[in-house]
Backbone as CSV, one residue per row, in Angstrom:
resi,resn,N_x,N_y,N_z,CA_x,CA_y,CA_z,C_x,C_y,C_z
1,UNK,-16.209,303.590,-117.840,-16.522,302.173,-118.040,-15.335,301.432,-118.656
2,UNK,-14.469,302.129,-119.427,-13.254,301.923,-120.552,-12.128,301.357,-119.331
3,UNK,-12.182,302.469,-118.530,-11.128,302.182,-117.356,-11.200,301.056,-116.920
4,UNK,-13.067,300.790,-115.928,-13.281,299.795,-115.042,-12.723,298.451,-115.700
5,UNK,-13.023,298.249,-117.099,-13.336,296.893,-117.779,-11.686,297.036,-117.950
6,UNK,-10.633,297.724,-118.205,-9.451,297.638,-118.306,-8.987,297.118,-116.799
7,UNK,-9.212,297.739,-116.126,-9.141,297.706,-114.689,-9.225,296.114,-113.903
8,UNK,-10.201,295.435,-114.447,-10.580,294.528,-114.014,-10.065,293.282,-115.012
9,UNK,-9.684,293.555,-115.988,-9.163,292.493,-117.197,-7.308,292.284,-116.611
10,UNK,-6.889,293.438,-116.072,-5.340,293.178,-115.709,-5.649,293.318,-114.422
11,UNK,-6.742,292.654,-113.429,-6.850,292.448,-112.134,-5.882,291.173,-112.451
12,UNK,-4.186,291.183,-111.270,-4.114,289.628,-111.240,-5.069,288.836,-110.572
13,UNK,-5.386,287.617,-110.819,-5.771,286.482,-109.853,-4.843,285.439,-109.009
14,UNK,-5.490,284.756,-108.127,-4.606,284.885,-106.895,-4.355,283.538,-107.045
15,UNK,-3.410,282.265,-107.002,-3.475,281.263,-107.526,-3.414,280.082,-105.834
16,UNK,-3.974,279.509,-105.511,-3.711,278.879,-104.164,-3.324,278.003,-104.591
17,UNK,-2.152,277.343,-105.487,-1.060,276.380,-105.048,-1.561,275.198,-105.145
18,UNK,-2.851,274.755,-104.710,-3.333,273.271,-104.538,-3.484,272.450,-105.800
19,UNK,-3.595,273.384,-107.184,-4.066,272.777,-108.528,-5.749,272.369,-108.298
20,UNK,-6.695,273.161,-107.382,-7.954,272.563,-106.976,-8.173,271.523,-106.416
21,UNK,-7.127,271.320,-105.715,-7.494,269.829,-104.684,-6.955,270.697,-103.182
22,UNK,-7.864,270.521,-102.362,-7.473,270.947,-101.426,-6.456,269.140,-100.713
23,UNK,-5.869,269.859,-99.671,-5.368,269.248,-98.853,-6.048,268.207,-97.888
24,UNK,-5.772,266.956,-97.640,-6.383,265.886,-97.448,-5.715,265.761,-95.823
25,UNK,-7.112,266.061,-95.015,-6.441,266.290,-93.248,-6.473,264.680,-92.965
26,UNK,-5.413,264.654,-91.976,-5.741,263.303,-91.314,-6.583,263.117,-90.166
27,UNK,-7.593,262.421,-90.899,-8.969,262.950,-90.229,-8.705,261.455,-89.270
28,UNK,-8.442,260.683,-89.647,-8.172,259.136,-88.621,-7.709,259.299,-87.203
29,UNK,-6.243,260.302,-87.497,-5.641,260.868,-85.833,-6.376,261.229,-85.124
30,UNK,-7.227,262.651,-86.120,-8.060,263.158,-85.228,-9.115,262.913,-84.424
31,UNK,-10.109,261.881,-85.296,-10.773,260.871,-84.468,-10.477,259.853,-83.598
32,UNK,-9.185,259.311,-83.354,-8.455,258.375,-82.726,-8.426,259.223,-81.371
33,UNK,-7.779,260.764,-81.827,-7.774,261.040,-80.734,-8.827,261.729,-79.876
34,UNK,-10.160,262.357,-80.570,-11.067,262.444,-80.249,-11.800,261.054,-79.318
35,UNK,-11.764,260.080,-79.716,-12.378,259.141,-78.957,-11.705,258.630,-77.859
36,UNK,-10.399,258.758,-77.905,-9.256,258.245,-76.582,-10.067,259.748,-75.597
37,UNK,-10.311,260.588,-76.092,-10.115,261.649,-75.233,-11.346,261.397,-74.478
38,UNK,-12.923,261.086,-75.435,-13.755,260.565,-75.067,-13.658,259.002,-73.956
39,UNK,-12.881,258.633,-74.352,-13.117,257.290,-73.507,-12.706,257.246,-71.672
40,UNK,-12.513,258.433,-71.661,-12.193,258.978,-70.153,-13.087,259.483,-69.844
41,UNK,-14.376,260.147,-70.267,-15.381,260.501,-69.754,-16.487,259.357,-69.648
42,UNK,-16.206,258.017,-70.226,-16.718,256.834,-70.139,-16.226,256.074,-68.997
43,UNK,-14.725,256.139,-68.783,-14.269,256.061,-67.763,-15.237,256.598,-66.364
44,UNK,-14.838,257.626,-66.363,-15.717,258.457,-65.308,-16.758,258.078,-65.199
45,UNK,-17.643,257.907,-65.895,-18.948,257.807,-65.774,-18.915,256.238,-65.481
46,UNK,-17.836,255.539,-65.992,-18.581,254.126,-65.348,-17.937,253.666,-63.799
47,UNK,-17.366,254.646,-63.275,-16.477,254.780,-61.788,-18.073,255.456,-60.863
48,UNK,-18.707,256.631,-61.431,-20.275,257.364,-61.036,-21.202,256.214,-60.670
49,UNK,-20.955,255.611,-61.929,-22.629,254.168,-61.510,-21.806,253.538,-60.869
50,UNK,-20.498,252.892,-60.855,-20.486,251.776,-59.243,-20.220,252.723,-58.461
51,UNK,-21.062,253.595,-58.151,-21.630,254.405,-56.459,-22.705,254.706,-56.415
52,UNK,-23.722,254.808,-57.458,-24.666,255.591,-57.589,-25.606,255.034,-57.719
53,UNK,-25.435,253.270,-59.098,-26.415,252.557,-59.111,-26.357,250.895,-57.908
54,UNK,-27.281,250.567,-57.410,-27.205,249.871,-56.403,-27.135,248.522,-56.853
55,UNK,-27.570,248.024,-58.482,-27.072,246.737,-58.176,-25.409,246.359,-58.549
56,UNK,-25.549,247.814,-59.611,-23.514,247.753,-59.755,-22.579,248.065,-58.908
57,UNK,-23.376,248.546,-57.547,-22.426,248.957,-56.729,-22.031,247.425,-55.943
58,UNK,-23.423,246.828,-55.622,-22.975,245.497,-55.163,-22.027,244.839,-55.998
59,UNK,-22.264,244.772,-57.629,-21.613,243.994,-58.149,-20.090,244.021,-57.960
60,UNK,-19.970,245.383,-58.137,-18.095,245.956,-57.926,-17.519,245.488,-56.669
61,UNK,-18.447,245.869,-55.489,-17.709,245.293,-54.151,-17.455,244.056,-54.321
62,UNK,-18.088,243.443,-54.841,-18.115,241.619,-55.007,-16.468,241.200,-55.649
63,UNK,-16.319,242.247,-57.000,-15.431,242.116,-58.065,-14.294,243.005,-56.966
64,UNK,-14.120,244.147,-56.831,-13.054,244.659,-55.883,-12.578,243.956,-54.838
65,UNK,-13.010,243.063,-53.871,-12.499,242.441,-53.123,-11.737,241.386,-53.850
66,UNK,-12.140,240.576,-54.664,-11.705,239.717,-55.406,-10.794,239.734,-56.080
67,UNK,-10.557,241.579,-56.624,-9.352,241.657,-57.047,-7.873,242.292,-55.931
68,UNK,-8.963,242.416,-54.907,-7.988,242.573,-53.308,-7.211,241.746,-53.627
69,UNK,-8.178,240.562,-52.857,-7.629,239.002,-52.523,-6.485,238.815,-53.521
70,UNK,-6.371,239.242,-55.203,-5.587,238.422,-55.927,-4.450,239.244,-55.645
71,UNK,-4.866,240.663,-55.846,-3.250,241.541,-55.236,-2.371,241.172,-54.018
72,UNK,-3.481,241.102,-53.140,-2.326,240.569,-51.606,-1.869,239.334,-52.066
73,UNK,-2.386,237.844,-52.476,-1.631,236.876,-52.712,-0.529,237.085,-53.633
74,UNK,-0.450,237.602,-54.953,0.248,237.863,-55.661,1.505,238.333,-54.707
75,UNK,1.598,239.574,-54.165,2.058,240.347,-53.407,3.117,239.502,-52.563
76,UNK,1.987,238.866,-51.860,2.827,237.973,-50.986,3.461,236.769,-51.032
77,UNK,3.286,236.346,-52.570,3.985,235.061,-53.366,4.579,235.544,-53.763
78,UNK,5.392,236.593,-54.549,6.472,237.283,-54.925,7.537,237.536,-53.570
79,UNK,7.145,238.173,-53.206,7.634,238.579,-51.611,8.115,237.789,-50.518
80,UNK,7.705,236.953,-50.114,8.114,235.661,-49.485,9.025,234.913,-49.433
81,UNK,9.586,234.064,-48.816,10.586,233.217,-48.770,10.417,232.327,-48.070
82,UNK,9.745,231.142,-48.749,9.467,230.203,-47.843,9.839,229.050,-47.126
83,UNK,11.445,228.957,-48.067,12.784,228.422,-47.632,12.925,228.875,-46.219
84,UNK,13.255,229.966,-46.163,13.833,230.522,-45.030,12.661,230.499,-43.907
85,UNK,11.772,230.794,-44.188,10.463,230.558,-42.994,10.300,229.192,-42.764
86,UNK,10.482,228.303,-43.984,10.499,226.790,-42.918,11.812,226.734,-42.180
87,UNK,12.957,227.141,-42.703,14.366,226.622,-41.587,14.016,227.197,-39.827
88,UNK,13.322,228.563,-40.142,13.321,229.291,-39.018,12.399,227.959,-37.917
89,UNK,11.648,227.974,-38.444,10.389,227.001,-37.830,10.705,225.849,-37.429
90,UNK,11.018,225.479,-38.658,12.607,224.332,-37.820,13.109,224.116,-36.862
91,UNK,14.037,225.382,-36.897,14.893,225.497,-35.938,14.386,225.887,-34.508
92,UNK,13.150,226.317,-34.469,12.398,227.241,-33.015,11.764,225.669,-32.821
93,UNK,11.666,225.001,-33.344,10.892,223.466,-32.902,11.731,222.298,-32.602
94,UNK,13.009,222.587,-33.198,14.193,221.244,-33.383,13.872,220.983,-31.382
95,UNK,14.276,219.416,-30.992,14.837,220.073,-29.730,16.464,219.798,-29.833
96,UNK,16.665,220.343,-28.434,18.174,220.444,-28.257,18.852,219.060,-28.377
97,UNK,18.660,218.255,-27.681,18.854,216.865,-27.617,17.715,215.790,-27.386
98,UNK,18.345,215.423,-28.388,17.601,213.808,-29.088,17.507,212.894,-27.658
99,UNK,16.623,212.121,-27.422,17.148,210.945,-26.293,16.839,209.607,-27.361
100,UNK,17.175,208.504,-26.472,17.822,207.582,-27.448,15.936,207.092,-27.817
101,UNK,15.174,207.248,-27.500,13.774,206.126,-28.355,13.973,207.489,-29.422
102,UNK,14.047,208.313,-29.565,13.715,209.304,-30.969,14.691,208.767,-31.828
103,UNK,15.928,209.008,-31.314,17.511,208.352,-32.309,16.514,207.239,-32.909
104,UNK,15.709,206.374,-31.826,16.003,204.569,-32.828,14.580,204.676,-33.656
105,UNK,13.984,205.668,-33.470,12.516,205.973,-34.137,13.191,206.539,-35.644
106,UNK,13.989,207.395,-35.491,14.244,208.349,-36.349,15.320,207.154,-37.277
107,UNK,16.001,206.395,-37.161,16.968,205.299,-37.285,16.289,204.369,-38.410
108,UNK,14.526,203.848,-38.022,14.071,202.839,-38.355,13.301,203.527,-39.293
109,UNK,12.845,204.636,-39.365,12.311,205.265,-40.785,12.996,205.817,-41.599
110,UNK,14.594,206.074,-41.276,15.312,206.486,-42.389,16.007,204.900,-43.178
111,UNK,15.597,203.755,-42.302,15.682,202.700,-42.944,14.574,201.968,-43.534
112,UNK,13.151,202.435,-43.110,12.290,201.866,-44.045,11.994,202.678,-45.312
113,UNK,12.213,204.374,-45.041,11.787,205.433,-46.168,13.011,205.574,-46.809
114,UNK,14.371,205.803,-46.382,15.472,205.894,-47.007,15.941,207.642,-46.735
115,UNK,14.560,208.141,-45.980,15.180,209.489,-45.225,14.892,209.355,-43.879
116,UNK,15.167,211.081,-43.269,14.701,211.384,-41.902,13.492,211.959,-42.320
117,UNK,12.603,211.293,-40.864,11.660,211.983,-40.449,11.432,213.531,-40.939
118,UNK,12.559,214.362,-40.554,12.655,216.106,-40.718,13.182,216.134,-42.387
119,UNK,13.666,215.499,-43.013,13.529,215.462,-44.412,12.010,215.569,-45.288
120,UNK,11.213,214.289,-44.771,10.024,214.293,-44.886,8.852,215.077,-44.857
121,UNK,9.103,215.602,-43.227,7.918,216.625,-42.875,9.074,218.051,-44.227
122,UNK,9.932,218.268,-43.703,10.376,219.475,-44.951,9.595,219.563,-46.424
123,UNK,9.721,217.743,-47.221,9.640,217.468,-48.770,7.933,217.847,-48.629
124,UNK,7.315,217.313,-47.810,5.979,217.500,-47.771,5.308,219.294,-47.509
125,UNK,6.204,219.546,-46.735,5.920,221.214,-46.527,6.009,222.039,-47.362
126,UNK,7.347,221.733,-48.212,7.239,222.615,-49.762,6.640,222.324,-50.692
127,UNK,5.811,220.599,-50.774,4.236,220.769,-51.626,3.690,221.914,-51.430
128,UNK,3.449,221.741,-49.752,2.163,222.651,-49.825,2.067,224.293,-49.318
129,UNK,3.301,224.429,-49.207,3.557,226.127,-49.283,3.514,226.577,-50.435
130,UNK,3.793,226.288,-51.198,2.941,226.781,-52.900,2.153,227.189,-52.918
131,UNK,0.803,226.075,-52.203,-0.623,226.575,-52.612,-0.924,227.180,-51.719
132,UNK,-0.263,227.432,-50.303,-1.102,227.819,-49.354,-1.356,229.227,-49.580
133,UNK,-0.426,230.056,-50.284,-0.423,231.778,-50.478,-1.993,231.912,-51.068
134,UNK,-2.273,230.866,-52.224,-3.057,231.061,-52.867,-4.752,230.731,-52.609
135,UNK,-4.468,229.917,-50.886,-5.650,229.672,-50.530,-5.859,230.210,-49.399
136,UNK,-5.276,231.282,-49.253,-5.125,231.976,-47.993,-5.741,233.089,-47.715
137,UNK,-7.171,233.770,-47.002,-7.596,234.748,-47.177,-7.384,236.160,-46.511
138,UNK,-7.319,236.808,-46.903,-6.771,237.826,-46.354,-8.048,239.039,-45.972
139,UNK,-7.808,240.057,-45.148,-8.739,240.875,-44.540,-9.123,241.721,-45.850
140,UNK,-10.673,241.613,-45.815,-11.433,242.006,-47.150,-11.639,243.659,-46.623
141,UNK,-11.610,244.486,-47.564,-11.654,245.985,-47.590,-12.792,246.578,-47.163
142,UNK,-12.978,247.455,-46.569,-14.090,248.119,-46.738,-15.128,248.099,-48.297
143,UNK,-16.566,248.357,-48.004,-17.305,248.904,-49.233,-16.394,249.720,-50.085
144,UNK,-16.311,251.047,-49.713,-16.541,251.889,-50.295,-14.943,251.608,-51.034
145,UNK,-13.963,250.956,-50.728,-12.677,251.121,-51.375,-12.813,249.975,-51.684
146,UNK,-13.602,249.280,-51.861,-13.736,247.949,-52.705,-14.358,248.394,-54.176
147,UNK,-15.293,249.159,-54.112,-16.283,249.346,-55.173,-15.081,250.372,-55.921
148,UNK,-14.156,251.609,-55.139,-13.408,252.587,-55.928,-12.054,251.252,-56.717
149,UNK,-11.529,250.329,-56.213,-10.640,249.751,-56.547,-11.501,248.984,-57.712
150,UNK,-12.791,248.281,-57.813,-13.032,247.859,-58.453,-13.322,248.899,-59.851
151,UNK,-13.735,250.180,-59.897,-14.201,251.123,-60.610,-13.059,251.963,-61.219
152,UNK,-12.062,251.645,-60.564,-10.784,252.277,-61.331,-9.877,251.193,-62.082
153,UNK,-10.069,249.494,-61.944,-10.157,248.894,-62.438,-10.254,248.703,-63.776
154,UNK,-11.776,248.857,-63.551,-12.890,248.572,-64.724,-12.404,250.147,-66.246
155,UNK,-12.174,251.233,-65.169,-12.155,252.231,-65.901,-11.145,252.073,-66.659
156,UNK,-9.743,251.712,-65.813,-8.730,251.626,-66.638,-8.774,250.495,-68.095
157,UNK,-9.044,249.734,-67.738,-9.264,248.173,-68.320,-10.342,248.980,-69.904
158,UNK,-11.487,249.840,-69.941,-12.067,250.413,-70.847,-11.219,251.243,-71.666
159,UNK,-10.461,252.557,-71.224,-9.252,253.147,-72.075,-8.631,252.236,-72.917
160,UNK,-8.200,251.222,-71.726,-6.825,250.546,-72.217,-7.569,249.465,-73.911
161,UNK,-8.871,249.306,-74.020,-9.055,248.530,-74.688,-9.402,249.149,-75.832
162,UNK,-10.220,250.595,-75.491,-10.183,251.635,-77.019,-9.125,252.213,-77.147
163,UNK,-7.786,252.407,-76.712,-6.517,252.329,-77.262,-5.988,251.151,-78.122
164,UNK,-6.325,249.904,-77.356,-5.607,249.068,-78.828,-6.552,248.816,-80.007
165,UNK,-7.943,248.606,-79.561,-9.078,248.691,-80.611,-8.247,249.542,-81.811
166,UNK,-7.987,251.104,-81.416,-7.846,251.986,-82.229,-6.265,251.646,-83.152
167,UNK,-5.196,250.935,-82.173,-4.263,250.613,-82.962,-4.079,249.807,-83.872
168,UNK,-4.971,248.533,-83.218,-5.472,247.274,-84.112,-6.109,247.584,-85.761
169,UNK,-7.070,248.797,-85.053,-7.870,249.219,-86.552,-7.218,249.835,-87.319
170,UNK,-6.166,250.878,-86.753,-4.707,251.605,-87.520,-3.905,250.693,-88.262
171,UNK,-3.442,249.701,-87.509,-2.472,248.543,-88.461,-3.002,247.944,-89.148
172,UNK,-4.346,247.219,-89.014,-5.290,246.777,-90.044,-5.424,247.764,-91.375
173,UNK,-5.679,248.854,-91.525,-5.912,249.874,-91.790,-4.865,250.146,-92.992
174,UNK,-3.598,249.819,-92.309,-2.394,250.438,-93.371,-1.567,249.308,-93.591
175,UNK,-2.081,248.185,-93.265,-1.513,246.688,-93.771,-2.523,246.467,-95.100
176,UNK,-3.769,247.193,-95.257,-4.204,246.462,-96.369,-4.415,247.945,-97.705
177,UNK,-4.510,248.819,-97.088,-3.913,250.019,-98.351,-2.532,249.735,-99.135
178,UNK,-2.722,250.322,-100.624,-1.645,249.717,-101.030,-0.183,250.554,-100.819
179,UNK,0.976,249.934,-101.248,2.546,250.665,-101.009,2.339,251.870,-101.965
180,UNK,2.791,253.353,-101.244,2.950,254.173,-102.209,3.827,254.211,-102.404
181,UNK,5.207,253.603,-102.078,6.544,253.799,-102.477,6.856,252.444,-103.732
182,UNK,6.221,251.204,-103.413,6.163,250.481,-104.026,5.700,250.607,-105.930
183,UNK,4.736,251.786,-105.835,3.618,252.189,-107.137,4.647,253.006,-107.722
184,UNK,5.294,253.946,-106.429,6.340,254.963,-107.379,7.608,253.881,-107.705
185,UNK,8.059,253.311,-107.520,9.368,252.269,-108.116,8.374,251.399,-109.026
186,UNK,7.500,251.131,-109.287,6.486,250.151,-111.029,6.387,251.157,-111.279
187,UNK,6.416,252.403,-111.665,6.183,253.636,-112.216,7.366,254.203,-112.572
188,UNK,8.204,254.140,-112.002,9.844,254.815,-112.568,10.468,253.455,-113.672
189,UNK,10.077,252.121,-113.084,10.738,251.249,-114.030,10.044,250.615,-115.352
190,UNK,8.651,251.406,-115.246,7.690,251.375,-116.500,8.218,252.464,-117.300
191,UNK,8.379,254.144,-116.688,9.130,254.807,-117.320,10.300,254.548,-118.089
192,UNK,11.412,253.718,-117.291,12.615,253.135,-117.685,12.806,252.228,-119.184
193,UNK,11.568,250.956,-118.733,11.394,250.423,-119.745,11.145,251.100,-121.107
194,UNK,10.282,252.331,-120.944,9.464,252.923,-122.032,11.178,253.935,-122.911
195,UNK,11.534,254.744,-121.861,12.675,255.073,-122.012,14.119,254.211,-123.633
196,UNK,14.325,252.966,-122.636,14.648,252.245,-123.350,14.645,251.463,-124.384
197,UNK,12.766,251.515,-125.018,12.511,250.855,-125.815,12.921,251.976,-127.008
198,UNK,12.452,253.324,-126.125,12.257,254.404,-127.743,13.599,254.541,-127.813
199,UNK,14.668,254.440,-127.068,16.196,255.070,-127.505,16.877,253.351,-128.549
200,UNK,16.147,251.999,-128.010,16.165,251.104,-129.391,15.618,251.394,-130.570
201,UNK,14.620,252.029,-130.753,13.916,252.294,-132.339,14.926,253.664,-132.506
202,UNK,14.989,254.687,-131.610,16.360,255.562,-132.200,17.015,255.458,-133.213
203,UNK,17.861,254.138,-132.194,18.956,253.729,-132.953,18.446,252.986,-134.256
204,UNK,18.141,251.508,-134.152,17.483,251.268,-135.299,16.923,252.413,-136.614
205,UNK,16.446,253.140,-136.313,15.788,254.302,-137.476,17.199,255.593,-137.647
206,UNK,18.236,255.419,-137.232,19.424,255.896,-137.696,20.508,255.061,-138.451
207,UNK,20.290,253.862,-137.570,21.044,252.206,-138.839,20.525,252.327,-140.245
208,UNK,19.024,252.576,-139.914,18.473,252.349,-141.271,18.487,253.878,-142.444
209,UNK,19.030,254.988,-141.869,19.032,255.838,-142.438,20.588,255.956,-142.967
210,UNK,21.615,255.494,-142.218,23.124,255.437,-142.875,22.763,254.353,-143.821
211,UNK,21.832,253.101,-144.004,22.116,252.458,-144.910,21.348,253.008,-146.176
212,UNK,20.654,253.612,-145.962,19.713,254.351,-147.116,21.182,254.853,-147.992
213,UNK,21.855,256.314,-146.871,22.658,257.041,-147.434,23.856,256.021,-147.926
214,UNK,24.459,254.730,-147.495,25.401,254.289,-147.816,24.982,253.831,-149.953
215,UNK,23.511,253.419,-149.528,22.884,252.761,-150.976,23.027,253.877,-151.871
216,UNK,22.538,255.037,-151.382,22.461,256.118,-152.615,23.925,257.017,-153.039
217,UNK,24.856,256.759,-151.796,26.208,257.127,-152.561,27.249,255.930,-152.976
218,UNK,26.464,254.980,-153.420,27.091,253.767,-154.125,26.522,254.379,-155.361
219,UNK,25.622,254.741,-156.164,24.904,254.805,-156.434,25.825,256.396,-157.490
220,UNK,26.420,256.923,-156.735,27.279,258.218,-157.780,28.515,257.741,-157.932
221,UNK,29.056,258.332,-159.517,30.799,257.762,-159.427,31.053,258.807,-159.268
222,UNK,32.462,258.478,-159.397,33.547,259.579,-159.083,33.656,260.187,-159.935
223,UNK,34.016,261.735,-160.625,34.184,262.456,-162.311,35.367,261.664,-162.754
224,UNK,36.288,261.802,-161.842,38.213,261.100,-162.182,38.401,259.881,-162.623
225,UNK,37.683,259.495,-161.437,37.983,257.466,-161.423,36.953,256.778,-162.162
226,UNK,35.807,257.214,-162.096,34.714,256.233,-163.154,34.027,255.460,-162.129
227,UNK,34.242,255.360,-160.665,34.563,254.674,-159.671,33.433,255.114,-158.863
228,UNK,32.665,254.341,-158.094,31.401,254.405,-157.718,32.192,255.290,-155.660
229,UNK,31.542,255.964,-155.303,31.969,256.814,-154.365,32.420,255.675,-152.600
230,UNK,31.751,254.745,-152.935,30.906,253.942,-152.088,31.999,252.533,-152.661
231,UNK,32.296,251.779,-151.849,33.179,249.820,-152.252,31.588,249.837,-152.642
232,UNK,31.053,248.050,-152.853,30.132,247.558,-152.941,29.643,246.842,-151.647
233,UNK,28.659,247.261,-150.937,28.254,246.740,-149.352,28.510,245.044,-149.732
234,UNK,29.544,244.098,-148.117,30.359,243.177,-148.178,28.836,242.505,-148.391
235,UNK,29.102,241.389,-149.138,28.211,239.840,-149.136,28.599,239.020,-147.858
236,UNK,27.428,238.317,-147.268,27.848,236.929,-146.255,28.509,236.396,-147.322
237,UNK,29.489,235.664,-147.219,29.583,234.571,-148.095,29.570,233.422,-147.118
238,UNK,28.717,232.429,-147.928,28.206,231.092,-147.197,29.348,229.560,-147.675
239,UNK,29.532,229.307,-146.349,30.834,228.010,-147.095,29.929,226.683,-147.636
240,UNK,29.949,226.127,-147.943,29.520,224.536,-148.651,29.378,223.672,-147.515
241,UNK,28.828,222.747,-147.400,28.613,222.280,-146.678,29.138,220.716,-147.063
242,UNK,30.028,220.106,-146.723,30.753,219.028,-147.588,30.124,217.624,-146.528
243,UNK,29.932,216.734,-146.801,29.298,215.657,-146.652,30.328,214.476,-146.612
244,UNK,30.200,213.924,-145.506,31.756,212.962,-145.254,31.680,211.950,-146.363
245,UNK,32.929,211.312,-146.133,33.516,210.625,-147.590,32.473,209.025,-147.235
246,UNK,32.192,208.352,-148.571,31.447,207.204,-148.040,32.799,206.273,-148.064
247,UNK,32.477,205.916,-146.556,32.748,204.275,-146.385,32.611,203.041,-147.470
């Protein structure tokens, strides 16, 4: 029993480092990324119902074509050149030669308008080639790649919004927690201050201890001289204060 209880009294113990605080996980990432990971199976599932349920499937074809229509115009307003497609058109319509009633037609409206005719129809054509891309319809898709364009859409458009949700709530998040670098610099210059005050009373409480010792060896003479060990600590001496002469 002598042994065991010896035995067990110089058992070392095992010390884990933490001081009893365990380690603080970043549980925020992990849920950030838990739910991004989740939000693709939301995805999915909302790509399943526009095929599966019948009034969202109508709804998507409705919305997928629509976002057809805006891709091809887009597409084809980037793409285009509508400079060059009017000259062409122009030119496949100009005729070769003028006879003289066109000359005096063409003559009397560049003198009542101050252009040509083909100036005109041009200034007026590039009004409305602008809008025409945009009012222009183009061959609508099938169902079934209307409803997938609309559903991969929609899917993407859901990720993409619990991704910034989650960043929004991240920067929110660590814009209003306070600076820890900020707490450690008011904490080193509170130290500093504290530092500095006690190395002033230091000094002070060593001034005041040479003057103790200066008082008490004024205070012995010399055996030889009769002569106090110590001069006599100097006086201010104060001058008079003289008062101008009267007038």
């Amino acid at each position: 029993m002598s042994w065991q209880s010896n035995h067990e009294n110089h058992t070392p113990r095992v010390s884990t480092g933490f001081g009893g605080k365990m380690v603080a996980l970043p549980l925020f990432k992990l849920a950030s990324l838990f739910v991004r990971h989740v939000s693709k199976y939301g995805a999915n599932r909302i790509k399943h119902q526009a095929h599966e349920h019948p009034a969202f499937r109508a709804w998507a074809a409705r919305g997928g074509q629509a976002i057809h229509q805006l891709n091809m115009r887009m597409s084809v307003a980037l793409l285009r050149n509508p400079e060059a497609e009017q000259r062409a058109k122009e030119k496949a319509e100009a005729p070769t030669v003028k006879t003289e009633e066109q000359i005096k037609k063409d003559e009397e409206f560049k003198a009542k308008h101050g252009i040509t005719p083909e100036e005109a129809r041009l200034n007026a054509k590039k009004r409305t080639n602008i809008f025409t891309v945009w009012r222009r319809k183009f061959r609508p898709l099938p169902e079934p790649k209307a409803v997938d364009l609309f559903a991969d859409v929609i899917g993407d458009a859901f990720i993409l919004s619990v991704a910034i949700t989650l960043v929004i709530y991240e920067w929110y998040k660590s814009s209003t927690k306070p600076d820890h670098n900020a707490e450690k610099i008011k904490e080193l210059n509170a130290k500093l201050e504290a530092l500095e005050q006690e190395r002033e009373n230091e000094r002070k409480r060593q001034e005041s201890r040479i003057l103790q010792m200066e008082e008490a060896l004024r205070g012995f003479k010399d055996p030889k001289t009769k002569k106090p060990l110590l001069p006599p600590a100097p006086t201010a001496t104060l001058t008079p204060i003289t008062s101008p002469p009267a007038s």
